[in-house]
N, C-alpha and C positions, 0 to 999 in steps of 0.2 A: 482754372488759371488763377494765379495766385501773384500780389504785387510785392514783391521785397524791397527795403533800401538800408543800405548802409551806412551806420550812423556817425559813420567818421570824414565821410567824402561824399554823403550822401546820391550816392550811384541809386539808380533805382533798374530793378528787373523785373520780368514778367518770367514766371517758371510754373508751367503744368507739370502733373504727377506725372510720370512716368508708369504703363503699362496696370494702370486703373490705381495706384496709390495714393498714400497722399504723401505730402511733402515736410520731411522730419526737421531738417534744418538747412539754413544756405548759407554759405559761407562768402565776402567777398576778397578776392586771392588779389588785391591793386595796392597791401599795402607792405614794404618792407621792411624787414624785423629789425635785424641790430648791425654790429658792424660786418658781419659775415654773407650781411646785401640774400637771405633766405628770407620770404615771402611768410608774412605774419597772416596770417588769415582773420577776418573781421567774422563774427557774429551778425546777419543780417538781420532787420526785422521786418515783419508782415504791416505791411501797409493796409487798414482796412479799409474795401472798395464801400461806395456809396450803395444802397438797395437799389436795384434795377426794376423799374416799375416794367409791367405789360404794352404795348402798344394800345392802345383802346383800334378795336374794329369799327372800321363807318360801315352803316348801313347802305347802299346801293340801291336806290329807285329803278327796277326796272321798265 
């Protein structure tokens, strides 16, 4: 799973690969072009997530 945002309206999404890929580009379709009111598409970019530590295991006294 992958974080995008868009850097005009800053929209942010969550987008997994589809059927084991990865994810070439994302486009966000919320903004419109000229006077003919057609939908300009933005260039999304990848938001990098923080490193995910491990949970540490407790030990259990039986």
């Amino acid at each position: 799973m992958a974080r995008f945002r868009c850097p005009e309206c800053g929209r942010e999404r969550d987008i997994a690969p589809g059927r084991g890929g990865e994810i070439v580009s994302v486009y966000c379709l919320e903004h419109a072009g000229s006077a003919d009111f057609h939908i300009r598409p933005v260039y999304m970019t990848l938001i990098e997530a923080p490193a995910r530590t491990k949970p540490r295991r407790e030990r259990v006294l039986a």
